[in-house]
C-alpha positions as CSV (number, residue, x, y, z in Angstrom):
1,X,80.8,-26.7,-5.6
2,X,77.6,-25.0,-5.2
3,X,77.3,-21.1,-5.1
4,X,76.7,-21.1,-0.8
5,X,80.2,-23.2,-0.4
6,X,82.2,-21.1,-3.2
7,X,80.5,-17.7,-1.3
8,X,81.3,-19.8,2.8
9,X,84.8,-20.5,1.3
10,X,85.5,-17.2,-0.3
11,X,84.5,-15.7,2.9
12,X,86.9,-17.6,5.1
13,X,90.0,-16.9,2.9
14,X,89.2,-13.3,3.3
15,X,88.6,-13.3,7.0
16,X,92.1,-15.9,7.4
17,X,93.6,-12.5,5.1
18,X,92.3,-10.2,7.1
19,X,93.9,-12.1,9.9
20,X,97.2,-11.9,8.7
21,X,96.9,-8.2,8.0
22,X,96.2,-7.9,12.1
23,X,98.6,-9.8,12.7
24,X,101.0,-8.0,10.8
25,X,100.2,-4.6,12.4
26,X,100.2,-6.2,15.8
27,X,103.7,-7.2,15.2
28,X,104.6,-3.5,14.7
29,X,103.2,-2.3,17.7
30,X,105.0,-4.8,19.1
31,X,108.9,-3.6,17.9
32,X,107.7,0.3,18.3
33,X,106.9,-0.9,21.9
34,X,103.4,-0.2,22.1
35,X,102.1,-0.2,25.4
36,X,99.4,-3.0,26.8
37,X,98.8,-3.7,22.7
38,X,94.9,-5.9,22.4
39,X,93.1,-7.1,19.3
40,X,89.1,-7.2,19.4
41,X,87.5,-9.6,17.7
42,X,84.2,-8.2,17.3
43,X,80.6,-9.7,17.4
44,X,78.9,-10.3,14.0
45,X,75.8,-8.4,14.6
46,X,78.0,-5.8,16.6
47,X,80.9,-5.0,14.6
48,X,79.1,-3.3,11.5
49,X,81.4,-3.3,8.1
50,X,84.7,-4.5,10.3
51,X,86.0,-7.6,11.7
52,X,88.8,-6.6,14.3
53,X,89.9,-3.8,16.5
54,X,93.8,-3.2,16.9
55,X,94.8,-1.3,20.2
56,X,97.8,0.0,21.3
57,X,99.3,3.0,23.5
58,X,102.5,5.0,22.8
59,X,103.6,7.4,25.6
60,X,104.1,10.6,23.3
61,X,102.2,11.8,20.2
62,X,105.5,11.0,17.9
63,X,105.8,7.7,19.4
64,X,102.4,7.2,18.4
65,X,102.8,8.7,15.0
66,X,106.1,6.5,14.3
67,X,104.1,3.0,14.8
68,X,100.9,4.4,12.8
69,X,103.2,5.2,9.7
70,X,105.6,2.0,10.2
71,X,101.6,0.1,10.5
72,X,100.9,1.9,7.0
73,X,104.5,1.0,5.1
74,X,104.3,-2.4,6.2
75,X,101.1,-3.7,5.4
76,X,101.6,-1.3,2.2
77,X,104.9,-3.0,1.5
78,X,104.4,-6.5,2.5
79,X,100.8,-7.2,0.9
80,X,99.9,-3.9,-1.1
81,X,97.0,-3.1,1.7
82,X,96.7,0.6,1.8
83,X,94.0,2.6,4.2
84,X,90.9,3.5,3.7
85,X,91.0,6.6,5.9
86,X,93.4,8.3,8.1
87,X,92.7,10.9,10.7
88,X,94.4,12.4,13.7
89,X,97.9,11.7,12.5
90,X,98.4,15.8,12.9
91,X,97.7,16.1,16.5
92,X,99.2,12.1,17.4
93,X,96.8,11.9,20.1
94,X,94.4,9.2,18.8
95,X,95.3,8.1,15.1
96,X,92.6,5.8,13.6
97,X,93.9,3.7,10.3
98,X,90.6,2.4,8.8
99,X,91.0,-1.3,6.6
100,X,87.3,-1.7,6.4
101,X,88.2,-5.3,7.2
102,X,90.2,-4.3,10.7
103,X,91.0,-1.0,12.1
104,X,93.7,0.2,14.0
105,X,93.7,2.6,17.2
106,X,96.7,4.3,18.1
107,X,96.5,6.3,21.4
108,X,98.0,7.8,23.9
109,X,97.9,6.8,27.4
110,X,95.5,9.5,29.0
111,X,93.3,9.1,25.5
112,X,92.6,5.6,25.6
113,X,91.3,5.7,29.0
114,X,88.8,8.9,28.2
115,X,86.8,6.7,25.5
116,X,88.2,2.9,26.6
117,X,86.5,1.7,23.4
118,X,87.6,-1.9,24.9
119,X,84.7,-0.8,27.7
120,X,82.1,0.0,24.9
121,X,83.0,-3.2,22.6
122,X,81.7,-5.4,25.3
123,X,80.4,-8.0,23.3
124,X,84.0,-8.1,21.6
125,X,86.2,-11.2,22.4
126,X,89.5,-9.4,23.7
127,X,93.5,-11.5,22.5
128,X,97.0,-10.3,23.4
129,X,99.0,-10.6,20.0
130,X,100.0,-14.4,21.5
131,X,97.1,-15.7,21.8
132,X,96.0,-14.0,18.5
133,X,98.7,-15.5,16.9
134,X,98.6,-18.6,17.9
135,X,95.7,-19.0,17.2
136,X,95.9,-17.9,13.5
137,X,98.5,-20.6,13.3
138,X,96.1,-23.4,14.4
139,X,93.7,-22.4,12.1
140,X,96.5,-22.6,9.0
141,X,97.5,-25.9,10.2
142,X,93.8,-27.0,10.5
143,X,93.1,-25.9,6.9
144,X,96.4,-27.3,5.4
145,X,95.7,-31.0,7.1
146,X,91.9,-30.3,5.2
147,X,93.3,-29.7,1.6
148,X,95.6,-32.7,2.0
149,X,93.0,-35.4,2.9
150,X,90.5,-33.6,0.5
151,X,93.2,-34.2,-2.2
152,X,94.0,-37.5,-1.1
153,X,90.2,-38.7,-1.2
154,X,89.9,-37.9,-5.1
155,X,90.3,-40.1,-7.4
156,X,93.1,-40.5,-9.8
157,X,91.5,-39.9,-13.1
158,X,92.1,-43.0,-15.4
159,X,94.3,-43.3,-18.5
160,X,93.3,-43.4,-22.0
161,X,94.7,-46.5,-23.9
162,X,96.4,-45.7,-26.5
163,X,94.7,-45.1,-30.1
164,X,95.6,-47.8,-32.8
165,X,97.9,-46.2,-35.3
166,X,96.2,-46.6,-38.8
167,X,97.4,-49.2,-41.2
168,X,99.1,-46.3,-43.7
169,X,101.0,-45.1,-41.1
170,X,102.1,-47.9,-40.2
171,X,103.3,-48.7,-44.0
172,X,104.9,-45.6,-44.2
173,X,107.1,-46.3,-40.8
174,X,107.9,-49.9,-42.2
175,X,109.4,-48.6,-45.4
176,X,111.0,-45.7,-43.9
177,X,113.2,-47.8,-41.4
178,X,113.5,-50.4,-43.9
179,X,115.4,-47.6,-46.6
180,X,117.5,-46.6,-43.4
181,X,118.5,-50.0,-43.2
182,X,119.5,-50.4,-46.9
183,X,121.2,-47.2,-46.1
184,X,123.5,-48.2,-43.8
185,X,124.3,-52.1,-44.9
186,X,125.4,-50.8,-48.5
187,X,129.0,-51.9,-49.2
188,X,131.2,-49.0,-50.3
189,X,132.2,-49.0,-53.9
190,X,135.7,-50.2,-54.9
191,X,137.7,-48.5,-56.7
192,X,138.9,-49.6,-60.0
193,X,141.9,-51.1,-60.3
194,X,144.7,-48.8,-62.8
195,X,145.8,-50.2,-65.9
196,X,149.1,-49.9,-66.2
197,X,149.8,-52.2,-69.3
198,X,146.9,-50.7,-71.4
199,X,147.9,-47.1,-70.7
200,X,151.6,-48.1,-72.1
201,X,150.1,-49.3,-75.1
202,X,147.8,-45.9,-75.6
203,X,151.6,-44.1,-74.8
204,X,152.9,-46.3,-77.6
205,X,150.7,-45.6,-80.2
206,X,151.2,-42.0,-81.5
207,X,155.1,-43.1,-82.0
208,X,154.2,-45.8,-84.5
209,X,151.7,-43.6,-86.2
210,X,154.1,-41.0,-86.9
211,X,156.6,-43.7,-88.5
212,X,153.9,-44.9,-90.4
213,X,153.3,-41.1,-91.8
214,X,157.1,-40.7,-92.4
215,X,157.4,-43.9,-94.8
216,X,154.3,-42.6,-96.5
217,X,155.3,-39.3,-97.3
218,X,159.0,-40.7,-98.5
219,X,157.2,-42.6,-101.0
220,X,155.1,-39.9,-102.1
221,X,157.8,-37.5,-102.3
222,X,160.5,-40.3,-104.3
223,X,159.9,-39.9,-108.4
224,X,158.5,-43.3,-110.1
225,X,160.7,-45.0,-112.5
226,X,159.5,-45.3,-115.6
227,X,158.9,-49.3,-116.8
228,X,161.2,-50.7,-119.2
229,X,160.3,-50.8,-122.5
230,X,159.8,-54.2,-124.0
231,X,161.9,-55.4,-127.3
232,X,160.1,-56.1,-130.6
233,X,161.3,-59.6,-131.8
């Protein structure tokens, strides 16, 4: 994407933003029951710094002053918009709400025909908040069905074979599974078998020692008698 599409594109996200903002505001006027509410969408070369004009009428100046702060709280609220400027809110005779991007004119009755701005914007394309709306809606359904096909035309990117595993790894693995394996098949050890017979015999053979040690020490303790003498013939 070259710098005029990113700079075309960036544009049109804004100006769809900006949209919703009007929008937004519009709807407000709408529930505070703004009288004969219109949205001007304003000439290129004639509108300056700003895109869009939001008009409405209340009947009294706190009427008016009730739908210029809900228009603030909202878009503050909603999408962290604040104004740029704020003037007349005092008197609630005209209050003007500047966005930069859109501006909204709150008047009464008697004020808004004095300086009908929608007289001096001639070149502006007047919309009730229907037709605006409905018209922001075709324009997000016309851009949704665009970044669908756009995705659907790219191609899938392809996938890199796998990479031969080298030959020491593949040692390594061999003789790893191959201890596992020795592992597991082991037979368990058996337990040797007690010697009962053998055991007996080691019980046995203290006894016979000590008779042996008895018989010794009766002979050592018994005098020797002396050998006869043999006769002279």
């Amino acid at each position: 994407m070259n710098f005029g599409e990113q700079s075309q594109r960036m544009t049109t996200e804004t100006k769809q933003q900006t949209r919703i903002y009007v929008q937004t505001a519009a709807a407000v006027c709408e529930d505070k029951k703004g009288v004969d509410t219109r949205i001007l969408e304003l000439d290129p070369i004639d509108s300056g710094l700003s895109d869009f004009f939001l008009i409405t009428s209340a009947t009294n100046d706190r009427q008016a002053i009730a739908i210029a702060d809900e228009i603030e709280d909202r878009l503050k609220k909603n999408f962290g918009v604040f104004p740029n400027a704020v003037e007349g809110r005092r008197q609630g005779q005209w209050i003007l709400l500047d966005y930069v991007d859109f501006v909204v004119h709150v008047f009464l009755a008697d004020r808004r025909a004095f300086y009908d701005i929608e007289r001096l914007r001639k070149s502006a394309r007047p919309l009730t908040p229907a037709e605006f709306d409905a018209e922001l809606k075709a324009e997000l359904a016309a851009r949704t069905v665009a970044a669908r096909q756009k995705a659907a035309a790219k191609p899938e990117p392809a996938k890199a074979a796998p990479s031969p595993k080298p030959k020491k790894a593949v040692m390594k693995k061999a003789v790893k599974s191959a201890a596992r394996k020795s592992k597991t098949v082991r037979p368990a050890a058996k337990k040797p078998a007690a010697k009962k017979k053998v055991a007996g015999k080691k019980a046995q053979k203290p006894a016979i020692r000590k008779a042996t040690t008895k018989k010794s020490a009766a002979k050592k303790a018994s005098p020797r008698k002396p050998a006869p003498k043999k006769k002279k013939r």
